[in-house]
C-alpha positions in Angstrom: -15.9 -13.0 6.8 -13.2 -13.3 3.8 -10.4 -12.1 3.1 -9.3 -11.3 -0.2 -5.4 -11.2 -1.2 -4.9 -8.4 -4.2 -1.3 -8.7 -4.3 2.1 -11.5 -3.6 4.7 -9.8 -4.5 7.9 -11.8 -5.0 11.1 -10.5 -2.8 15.0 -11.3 -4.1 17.1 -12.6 -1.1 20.4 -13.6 -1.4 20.6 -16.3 -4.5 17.2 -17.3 -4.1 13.2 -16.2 -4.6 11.7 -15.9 -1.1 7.8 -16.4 -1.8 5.6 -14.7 1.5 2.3 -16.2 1.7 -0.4 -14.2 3.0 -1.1 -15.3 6.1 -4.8 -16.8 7.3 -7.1 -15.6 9.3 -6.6 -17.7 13.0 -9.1 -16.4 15.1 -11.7 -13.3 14.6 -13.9 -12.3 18.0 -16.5 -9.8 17.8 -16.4 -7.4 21.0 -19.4 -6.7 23.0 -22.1 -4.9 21.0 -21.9 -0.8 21.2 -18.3 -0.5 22.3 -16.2 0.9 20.2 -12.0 0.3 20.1 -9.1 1.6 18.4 -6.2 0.3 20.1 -4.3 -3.6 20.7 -1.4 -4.5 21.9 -0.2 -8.0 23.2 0.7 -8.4 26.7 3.7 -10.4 28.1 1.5 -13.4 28.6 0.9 -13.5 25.1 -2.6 -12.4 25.5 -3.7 -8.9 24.6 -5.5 -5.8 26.1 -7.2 -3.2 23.8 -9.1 0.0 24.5 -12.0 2.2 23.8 -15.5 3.1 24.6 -18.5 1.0 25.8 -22.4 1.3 25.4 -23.0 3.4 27.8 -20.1 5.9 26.9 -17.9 4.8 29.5 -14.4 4.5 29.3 -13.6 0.6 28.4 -10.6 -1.3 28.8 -10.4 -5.4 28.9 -7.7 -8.2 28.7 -7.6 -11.4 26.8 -5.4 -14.4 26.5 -3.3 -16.0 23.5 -6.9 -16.8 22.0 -8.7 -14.0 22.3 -10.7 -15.5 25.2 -12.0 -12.6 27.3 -10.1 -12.6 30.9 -11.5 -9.4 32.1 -13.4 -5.8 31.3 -13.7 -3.4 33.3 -15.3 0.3 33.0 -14.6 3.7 33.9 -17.1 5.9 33.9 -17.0 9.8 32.3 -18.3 12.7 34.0 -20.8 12.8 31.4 -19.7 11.2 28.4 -16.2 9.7 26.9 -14.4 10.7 23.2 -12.7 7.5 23.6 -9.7 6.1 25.2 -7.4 6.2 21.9 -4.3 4.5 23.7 -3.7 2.1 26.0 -0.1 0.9 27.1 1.3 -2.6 29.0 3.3 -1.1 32.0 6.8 -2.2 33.5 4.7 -3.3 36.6 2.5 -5.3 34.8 -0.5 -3.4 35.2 -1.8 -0.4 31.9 -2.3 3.0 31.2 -4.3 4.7 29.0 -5.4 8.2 27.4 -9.0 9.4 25.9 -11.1 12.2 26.2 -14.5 13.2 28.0 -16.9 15.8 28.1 -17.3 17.2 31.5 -19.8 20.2 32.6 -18.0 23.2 31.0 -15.1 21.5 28.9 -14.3 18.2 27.0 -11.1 17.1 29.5 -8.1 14.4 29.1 -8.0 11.4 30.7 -5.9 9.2 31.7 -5.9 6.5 33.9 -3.8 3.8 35.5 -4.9 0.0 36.8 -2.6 -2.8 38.0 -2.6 -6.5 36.2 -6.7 -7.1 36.4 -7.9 -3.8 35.0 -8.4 -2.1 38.8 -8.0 1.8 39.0 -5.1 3.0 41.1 -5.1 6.6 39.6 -6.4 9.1 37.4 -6.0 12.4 36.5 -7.6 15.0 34.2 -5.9 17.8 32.0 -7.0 20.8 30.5 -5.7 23.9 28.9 -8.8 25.5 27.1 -12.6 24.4 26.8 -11.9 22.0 24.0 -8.9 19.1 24.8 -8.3 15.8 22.9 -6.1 13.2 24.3 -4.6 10.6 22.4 -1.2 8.6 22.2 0.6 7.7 25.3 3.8 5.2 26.6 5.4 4.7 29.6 8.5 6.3 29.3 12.2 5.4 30.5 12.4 6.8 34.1 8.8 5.3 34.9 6.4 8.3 34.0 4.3 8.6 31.0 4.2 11.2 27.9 1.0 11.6 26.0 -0.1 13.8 23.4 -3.0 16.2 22.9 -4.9 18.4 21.2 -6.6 21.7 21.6 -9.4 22.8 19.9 -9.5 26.4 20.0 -9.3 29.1 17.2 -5.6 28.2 16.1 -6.1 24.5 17.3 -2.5 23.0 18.1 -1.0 19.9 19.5 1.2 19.4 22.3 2.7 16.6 24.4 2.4 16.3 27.9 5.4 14.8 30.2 3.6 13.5 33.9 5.2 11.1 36.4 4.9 7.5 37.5 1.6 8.7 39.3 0.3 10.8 37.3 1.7 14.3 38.7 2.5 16.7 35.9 6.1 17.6 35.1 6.0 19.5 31.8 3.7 20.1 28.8 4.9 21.9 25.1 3.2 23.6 22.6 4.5 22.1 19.4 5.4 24.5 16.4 2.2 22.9 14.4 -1.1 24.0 13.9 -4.4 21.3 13.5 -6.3 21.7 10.8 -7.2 18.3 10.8 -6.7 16.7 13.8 -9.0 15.1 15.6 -8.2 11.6 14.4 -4.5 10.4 16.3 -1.2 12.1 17.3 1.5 9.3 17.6 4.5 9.9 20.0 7.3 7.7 20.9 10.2 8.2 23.5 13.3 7.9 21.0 16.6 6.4 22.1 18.3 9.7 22.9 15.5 10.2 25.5 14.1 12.9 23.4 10.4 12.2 21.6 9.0 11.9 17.8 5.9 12.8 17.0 3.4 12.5 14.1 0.9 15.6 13.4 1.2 15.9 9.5 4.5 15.9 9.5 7.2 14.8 12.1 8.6 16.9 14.9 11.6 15.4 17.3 12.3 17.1 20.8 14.6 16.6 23.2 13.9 14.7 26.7 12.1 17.8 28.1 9.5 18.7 25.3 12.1 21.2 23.7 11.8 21.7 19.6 14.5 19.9 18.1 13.3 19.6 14.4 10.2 19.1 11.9 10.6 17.7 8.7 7.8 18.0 6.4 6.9 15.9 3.1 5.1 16.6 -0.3 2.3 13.8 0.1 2.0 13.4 3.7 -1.1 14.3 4.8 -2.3 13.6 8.7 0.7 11.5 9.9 -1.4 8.5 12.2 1.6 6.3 12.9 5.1 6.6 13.4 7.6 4.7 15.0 11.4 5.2 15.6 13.1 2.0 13.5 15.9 -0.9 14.3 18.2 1.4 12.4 17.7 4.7 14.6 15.5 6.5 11.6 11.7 6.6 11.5 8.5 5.3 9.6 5.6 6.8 9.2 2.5 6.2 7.4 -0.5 8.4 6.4 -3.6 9.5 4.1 -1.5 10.6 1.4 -2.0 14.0 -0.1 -4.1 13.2 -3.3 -1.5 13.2 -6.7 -4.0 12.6 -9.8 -7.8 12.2 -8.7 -8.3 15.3 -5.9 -11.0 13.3 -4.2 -8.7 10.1 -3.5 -6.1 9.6 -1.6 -3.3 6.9 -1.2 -1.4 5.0 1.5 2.2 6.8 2.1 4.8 5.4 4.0 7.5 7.3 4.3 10.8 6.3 5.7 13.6 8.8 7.2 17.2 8.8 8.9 18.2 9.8 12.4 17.2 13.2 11.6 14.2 12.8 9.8 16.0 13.1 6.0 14.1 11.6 3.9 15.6 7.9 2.7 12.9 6.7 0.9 8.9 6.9 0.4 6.0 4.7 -1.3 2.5 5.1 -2.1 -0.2 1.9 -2.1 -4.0 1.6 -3.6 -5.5 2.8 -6.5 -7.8 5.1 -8.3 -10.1 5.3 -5.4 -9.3 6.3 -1.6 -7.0 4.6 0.1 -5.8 5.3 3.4 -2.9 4.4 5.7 -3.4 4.3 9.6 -0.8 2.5 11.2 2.2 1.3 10.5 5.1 -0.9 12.7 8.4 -2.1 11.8 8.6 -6.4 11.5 11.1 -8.6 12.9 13.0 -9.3 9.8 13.4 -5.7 9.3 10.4 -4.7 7.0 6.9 -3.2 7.6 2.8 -3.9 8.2 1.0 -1.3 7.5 -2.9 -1.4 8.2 -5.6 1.4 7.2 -8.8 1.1 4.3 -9.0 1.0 0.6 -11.7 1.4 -1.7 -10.1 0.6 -4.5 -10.1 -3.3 -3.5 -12.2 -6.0 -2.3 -15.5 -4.1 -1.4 -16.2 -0.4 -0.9 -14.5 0.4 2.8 -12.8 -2.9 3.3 -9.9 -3.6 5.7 -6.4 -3.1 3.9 -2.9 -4.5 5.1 0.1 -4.1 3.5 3.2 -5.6 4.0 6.7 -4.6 2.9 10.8 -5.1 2.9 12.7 -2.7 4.5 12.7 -0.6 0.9 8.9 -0.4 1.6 8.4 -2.7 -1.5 4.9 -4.9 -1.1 5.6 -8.8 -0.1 2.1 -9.3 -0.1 -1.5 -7.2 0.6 -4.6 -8.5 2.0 -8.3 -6.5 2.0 -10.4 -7.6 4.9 -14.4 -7.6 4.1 -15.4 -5.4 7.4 -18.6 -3.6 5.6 -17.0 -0.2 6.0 -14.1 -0.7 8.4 -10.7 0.0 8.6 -7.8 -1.9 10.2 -7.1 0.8 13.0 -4.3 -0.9 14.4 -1.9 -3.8 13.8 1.3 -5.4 15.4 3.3 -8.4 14.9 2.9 -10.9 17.3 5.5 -13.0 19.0 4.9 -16.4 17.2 5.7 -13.8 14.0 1.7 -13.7 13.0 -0.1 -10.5 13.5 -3.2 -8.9 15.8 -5.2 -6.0 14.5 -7.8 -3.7 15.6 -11.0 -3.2 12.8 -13.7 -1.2 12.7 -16.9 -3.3 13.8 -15.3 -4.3 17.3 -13.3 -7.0 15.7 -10.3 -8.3 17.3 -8.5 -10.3 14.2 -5.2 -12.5 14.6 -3.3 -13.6 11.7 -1.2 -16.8 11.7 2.4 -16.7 11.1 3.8 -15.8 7.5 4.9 -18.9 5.7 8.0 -18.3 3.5 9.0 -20.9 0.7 11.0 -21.2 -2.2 
């Protein structure tokens, strides 16, 4: 594998020229052949556990440490066969949770499912409201339960979110006020620090603590909203496959970045004259951004794409990741201040630590 770096962009801080270095490539490990993942996140061991879907179409969920070294898998089996488990959370009590979908005898179902530390089932529960349900983001939220969202595919498809307890008893669900054209990919939620919710479904909707409609804010070139994340500041990011501006059959990278109550602050577009597409986004510890997702318009057609940015959303440096036709689903910055991402091809990637010089 290679990676390619398109782009060092040079960043003005205080009196001086702060040069960041695309990072190298530390480790890469290549999951077991036919399953099929989405979703990393490191662990407070330093090690990481990432979901998704196994050979056999079974609900897959494993752990590994600092290195990547596998500690456990473990699979759960569908009724007949799994969508995918898109999300998968660390808990407060050490153990996970996690949220996909599965086709059952009559109607595709959410599940979700909770283990302790080593991957073993202590619950799960299904969910349905029509024939046709899609399950996809969830957290743990602040009194110990979990929200998740969802999708249902019926003749006005829509999106809701679904509020259950610490063991998985439901408490509320809502209907949000937006329809799903295109779903079927991700709906991003997060519990906000108000104890309400924000969610991502092509635009961004904020509720209060029980589900109710607070707001949507809706933007010119957002197309499906993938990732979005409330930021140190109290406003939000989001990233997305940009609504196409010049060539109709491209698309760009949009980040888009908004106060408290969703206003928009600022916005930026990344790629170039081919498709280009943003999936996730999370805010760094100095304050700016890493964005992951694909471009065609650099490297190879379908490579990997990250992009990282200030807090004005202005490009430090970019990096295209040869993954013959794969995206960067998911990336995160990583204690020791390098990165672990999620790629198409069942690759598990960590970066090293950025290097900053003068």
């Amino acid at each position: 594998m290679r990676s390619i770096i398109t782009e060092i962009v040079v960043s003005v801080i205080g009196f001086g020229f702060i040069f960041a270095h695309t990072p190298e490539i530390e480790w890469i490990k290549i999951l077991p052949e036919g399953s099929d993942c989405y979703h990393v996140q490191q662990t407070t061991d330093k090690g990481y556990v990432f979901s998704g879907r196994n050979l056999d179409g079974d609900f897959y969920l494993a752990k590994t440490d600092s290195l990547g070294n596998f500690q456990w898998q473990k699979n759960f089996p569908a009724e007949i066969f799994c969508d995918i488990a898109n999300s998968v959370q660390h808990t407060k009590d050490g153990g996970y949770i996690f949220v996909g979908s599965a086709n059952g005898d009559t109607l595709i179902y959410i599940y979700v499912a909770k283990t302790d530390s080593l991957g073993n089932l202590q619950w799960d529960r299904k969910f349905s409201i029509d024939t046709t349900n899609l399950g996809y983001c969830i957290q743990q939220t602040n009194d110990g339960g979990y929200i998740f969202t969802g999708e249902e595919l019926a003749v006005d498809s829509s999106v809701f979110i679904v509020k259950i307890d610490s063991l998985g008893n439901l408490q509320w669900r809502r209907r949000l006020p937006q329809s799903c054209d295109f779903c079927s990919s991700f709906i991003p939620v997060q519990q906000t620090r108000d104890g309400g919710y924000i969610v991502g479904a092509g635009n961004l909707i904020k509720t209060d603590s029980l589900g109710n409609f607070l707001w949507k804010k809706d933007f010119a070139l957002m197309g499906w909203t993938f990732s979005v994340q409330q930021t140190k500041d109290g406003g939000y990011i989001a990233t997305s496959v940009g609504a196409p501006v010049t060539n109709p059959r491209s698309h760009d990278v949009y980040l888009v970045k908004t106060d408290s109550m969703g206003n928009l602050q600022w916005n930026k577009t990344y790629g170039g004259d081919k498709d280009d597409q943003g999936w996730w986004v999370r805010q760094t510890q100095d304050g700016g951004y890493i964005v992951s997702g694909m471009t065609n318009s650099f490297g190879t057609f379908g490579d990997g794409y990250i992009i990282r940015t200030d807090s004005l959303g202005l490009p430090r440096w970019t990096m295209t990741l040869d993954l013959m036709h794969g995206e960067v689903f998911c990336i995160q910055q990583t204690e020791d201040g390098g990165y672990i991402l999620m790629a198409r091809g069942n690759r598990l990637i960590k970066l090293a630590p950025e290097v900053h010089g003068r």
